[in-house]
C-alpha positions in Angstrom: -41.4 -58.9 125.8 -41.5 -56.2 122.9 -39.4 -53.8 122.7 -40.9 -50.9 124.8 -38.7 -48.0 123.7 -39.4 -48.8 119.9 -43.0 -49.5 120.2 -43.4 -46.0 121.7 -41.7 -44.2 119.2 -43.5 -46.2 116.5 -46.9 -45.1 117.5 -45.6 -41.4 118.4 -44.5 -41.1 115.1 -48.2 -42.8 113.6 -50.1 -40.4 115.7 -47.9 -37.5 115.7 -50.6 -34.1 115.2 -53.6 -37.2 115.5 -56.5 -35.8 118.3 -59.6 -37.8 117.4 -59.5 -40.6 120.3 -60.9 -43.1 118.1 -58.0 -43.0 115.7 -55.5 -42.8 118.3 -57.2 -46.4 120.2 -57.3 -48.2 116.9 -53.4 -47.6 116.1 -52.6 -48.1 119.3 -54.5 -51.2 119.5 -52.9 -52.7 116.5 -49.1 -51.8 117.2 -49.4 -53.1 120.7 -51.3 -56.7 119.5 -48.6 -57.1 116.9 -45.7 -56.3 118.9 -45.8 -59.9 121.5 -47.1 -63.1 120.7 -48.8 -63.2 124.5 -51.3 -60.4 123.7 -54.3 -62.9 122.4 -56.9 -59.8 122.4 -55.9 -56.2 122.7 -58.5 -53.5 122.5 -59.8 -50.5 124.4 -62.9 -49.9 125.9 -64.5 -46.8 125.7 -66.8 -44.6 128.7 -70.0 -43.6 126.9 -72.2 -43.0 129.8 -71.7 -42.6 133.7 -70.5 -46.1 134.9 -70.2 -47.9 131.4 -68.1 -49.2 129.0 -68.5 -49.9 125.3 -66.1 -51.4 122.9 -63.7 -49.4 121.1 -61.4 -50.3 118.5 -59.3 -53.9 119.0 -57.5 -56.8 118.0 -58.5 -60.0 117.9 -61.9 -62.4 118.2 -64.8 -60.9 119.3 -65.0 -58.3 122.6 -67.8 -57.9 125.0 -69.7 -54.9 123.6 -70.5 -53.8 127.3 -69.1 -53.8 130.7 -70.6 -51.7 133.5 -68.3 -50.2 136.0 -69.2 -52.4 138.7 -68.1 -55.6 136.9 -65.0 -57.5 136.0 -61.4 -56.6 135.4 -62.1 -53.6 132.9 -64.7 -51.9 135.6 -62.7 -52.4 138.4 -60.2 -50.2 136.1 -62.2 -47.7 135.2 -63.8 -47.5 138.5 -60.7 -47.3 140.4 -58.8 -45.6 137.9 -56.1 -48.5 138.8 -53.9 -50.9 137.0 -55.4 -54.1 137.1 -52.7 -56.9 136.5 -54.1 -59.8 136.7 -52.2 -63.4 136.3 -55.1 -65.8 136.3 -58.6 -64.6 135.4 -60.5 -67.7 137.4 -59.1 -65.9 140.5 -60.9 -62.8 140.3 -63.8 -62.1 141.4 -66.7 -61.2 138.8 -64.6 -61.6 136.4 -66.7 -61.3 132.6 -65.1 -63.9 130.4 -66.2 -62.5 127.5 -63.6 -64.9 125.6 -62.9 -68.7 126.9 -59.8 -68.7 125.9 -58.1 -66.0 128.7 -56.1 -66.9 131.2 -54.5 -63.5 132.4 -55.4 -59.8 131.8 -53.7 -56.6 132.0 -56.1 -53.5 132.0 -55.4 -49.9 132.1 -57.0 -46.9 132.5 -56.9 -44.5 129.9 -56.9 -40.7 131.5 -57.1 -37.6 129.1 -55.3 -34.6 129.7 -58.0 -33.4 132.5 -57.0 -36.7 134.2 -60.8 -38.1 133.2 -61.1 -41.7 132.7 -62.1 -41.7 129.3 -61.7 -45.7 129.2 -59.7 -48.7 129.6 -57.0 -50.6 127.6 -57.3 -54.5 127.9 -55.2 -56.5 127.0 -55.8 -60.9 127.2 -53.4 -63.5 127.3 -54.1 -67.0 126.3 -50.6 -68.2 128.9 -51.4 -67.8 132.6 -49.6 -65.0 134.3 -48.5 -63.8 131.1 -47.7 -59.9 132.1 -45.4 -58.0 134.2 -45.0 -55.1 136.3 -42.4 -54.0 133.5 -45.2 -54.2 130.6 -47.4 -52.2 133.3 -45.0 -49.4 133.4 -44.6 -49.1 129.7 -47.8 -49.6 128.4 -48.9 -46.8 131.1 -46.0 -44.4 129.5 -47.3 -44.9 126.5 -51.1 -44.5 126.9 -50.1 -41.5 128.7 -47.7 -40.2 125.9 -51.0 -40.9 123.4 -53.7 -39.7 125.6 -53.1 -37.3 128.4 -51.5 -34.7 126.0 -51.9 -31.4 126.8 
């Protein structure tokens, strides 16, 4: 498990005065894939339009470049604006394997500081049951440290 307490004040020192979103998601992105040998693909998805998602900046092997709202793990995030931990993809239904190679998945929503979904942070493990409540927690503290500034 990385540590959390350092990883956040690595990227709130990268992005200190940083506002565009796009440049906040990629260093984000990076820092988080680097800091565990579980995260196999770590990336954000972005809302573009009511009820979509596009791919935003990420880790790893290819992403799926789109993902409606009303299908797999990343839309059941942004439509619920929920955690969505998730220890063995097979198990879940509609799920989008957009790589063969995931097992588990833990996606977040990504709120601005209106408390919008402005998209979803996804991150695949190649291990079954690979995340944790704890990684929740932090990961959530630190997308809202990035994000939902005021």
């Amino acid at each position: 498990m990385p540590d959390y307490a350092t990883l956040a004040a690595t990227i709130r020192a990268l992005t200190e005065n940083e506002d565009d979103t796009v440049a906040l998601m990629a260093t984000l992105a990076c820092e988080v894939h680097h800091s565990d040998d579980r995260f196999d693909w770590t990336g954000f998805y972005r809302v573009t339009a009511p009820g979509v998602l596009k791919i935003g900046p990420y880790q790893g092997r290819h992403g799926c470049l789109v993902i409606p709202f009303e299908r797999g793990v990343c839309g059941a995030a942004a439509r619920s604006g929920q955690v969505q931990l998730v220890p063995d993809v097979e198990a879940f239904p509609g799920h989008i394997a957009c790589s063969s190679s995931t097992r588990s998945e833990l996606v977040l929503p990504v709120f601005d500081a209106s408390g919008a979904v402005i998209g979803v942070f996804d991150i695949d493990s190649d291990q079954p049951d690979a995340f944790t409540q704890a990684d929740a927690e932090a990961l959530a503290a630190i997308l809202a440290d990035t994000f939902a500034k005021g």
